[in-house]
Structure formats: C-alpha cells, structure tokens
C-alpha positions, 0 to 999 in steps of 0.5 A, a space after each residue: 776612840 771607837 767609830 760608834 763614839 766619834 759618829 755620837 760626838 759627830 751627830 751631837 755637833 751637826 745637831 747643836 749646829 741645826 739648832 743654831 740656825 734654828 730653820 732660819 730664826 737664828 744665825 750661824 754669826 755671833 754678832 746677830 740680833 734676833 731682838 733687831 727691829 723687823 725693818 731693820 733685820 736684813 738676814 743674810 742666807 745660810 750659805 752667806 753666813 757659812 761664806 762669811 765664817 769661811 773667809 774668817 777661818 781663811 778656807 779658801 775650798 769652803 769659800 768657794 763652795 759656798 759660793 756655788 751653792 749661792 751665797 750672796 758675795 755683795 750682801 752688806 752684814 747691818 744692824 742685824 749683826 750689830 754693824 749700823 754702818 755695814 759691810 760686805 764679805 770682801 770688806 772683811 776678806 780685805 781688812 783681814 789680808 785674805 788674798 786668796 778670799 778676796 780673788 774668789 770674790 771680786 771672781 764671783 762678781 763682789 763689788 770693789 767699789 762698794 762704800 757702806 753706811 758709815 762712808 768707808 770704801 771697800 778699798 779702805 778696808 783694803 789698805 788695812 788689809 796690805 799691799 797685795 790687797 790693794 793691788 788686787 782691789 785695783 786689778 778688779 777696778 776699784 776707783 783709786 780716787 774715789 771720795 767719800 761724803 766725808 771727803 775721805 781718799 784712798 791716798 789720804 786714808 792710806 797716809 793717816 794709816 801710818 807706815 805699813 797699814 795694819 801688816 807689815 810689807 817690808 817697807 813699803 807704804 800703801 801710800 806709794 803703792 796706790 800713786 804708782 798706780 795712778 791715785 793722785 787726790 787727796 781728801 781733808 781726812 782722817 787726820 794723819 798722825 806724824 810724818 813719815 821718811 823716806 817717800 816714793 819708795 814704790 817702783 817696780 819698774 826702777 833698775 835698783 827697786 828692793 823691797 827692803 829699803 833704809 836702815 830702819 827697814 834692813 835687820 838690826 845690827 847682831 848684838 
C-alpha cells in the first residue's frame, strides 16, 4: 500500500472522527443523546469521553493521557448517555476488572466511595469487577460497610453475587476477601440466590492458605 493511500485513508478517519464530535454538539460515546432534555444533558468534555473509550479498549498509556490533558476522572455519565441512575469512569473501570485503569484513577483523584442515582456503590462495581478490584477500591479508602438508601452492603452485595462475582479468582469469595479486610455488616439486600460451601476461605496470613481450595475448585479428574 503506498504512503499516499494510507495518509488519504488516515485523513479520511480523523475527519469522520471530528465529525463525530462535531465542535462539541456531538459525542464520541455511542450511547449519547443529543435529543436529551437540556436540564438533564450534562456532556462530559472531549478528553473525558476519550478516557472513558481508553478504559473500555483497556489502554492504559491513552488513560492516562487523557487524564493530563484534563479529563474529568469523577464526571458521572447520566441521562445524556442513556444511564438515568449514572456512573463515573472508575465504576466502569472496576465493573470491567481494569486493575490497571483503576490504579490510574483512584491516583488522579477518582472517588471510591461515589454511590449513583440508583444506589449502587463504586465498590459494587468492584465486586463484579474481582478480587484484586476490591482490594485495591480498599487500599484507596472505600468504606467497606457503607449502606445504601436500599440498605444494600458490600458484603451482602458481594453474597447474592454468587460464588466468584462476575470473574473467576480461583476460589476465592469477594465475600471473604471483604471480612478479612474488616467488612463486617450485612444489608437486607439484594437477595442471595442459594448457598455456598466452603466458607472463610480467604487467609493470606494462615501458614497452609492456597488459593486453590476444595475438590470443586482442584482441575477435573483426566478422562
């Protein structure tokens, strides 16, 4: 392909991107509303929509990035872009287990005790995300036994999540991982589905801890 080509194709894709954002009447996030009731349209900035596509394409170098060049790491995406309850980058970087992500916002000043609309702490979000997300959420000072208007906990939202969250952490429970680190109140809700076995399986600290833990957890027998 000759370099005349590749710079026409180029320019041809840094111009459907400026007119995507269009001097700022439109959005470089799929989900925005342009049509969305003025009192209700809160836009984030270029460089915030451009962090927000960097967490979900897990560029760690353009995350930060855009950062420096000023983008908002605590701006809630609401209404505008189709999410009435809201959430922040670092929500998004934690439900997706973006480890990395989420060390570059919490050091840039993200909050990890930010609770939306709709009642859902960061930290929930965390949870989905996996182990490692909660420890760090924790590290940076998230309130293990916060409760929501809904009287929702980390550790009650972490038990109805079912066994592992939403990854798979060789078998360890969020639950667990959340009482060793001094969680301790439980909320009426979300309702847990089923029971689980065996318990208190998170201690580092214990002289024969393994993170592989039970038959249900060691690999299946050879066929």
């Amino acid at each position: 392909m000759s370099s005349d080509l590749m710079t026409k194709r180029q320019k041809a894709i840094d111009e459907a991107y400026e007119a995507q954002w269009d001097a700022g009447k439109g959005s470089h996030h799929p989900d925005y509303d342009p049509e969305c009731p003025v009192e209700d349209a809160k836009k984030a900035s270029r460089e915030t929509e451009e962090l927000l596509n960097a967490i979900v394409k897990n560029d760690v170098t353009l995350i930060y990035k855009k950062i420096e060049e000023g983008a908002d790491v605590n701006f809630v995406f609401g209404k505008a872009y189709g999410c009435p309850e809201g959430y922040t980058p670092l929500m998004s970087a934690a439900h997706r287990g973006r480890l990395e992500a989420c060390k570059a916002l919490l050091r840039s000043g993200a909050d990890p005790n930010y609770m939306n609309e709709g009642g859902d702490l960061t930290l929930f979000w965390g949870i989905d995300g996996g182990v490692e997300i909660i420890k760090l959420l924790y590290e940076y000072g998230a309130d293990l036994d916060a409760t929501t208007p809904k009287d929702w906990t980390p550790l009650s939202y972490a038990r109805a999540s079912g066994k592992y969250g939403l990854t798979y952490e060789k078998g360890i429970y969020p639950e667990d991982v959340l009482k060793y680190y001094g969680a301790s109140k439980y909320g009426s809700g979300p309702p847990a589905l089923g029971s689980r076995s065996p318990r208190e399986s998170y201690d580092p600290e214990a002289a024969d801890f393994k993170r592989m833990r039970g038959s249900y957890q060691n690999m299946p027998a050879a066929p």
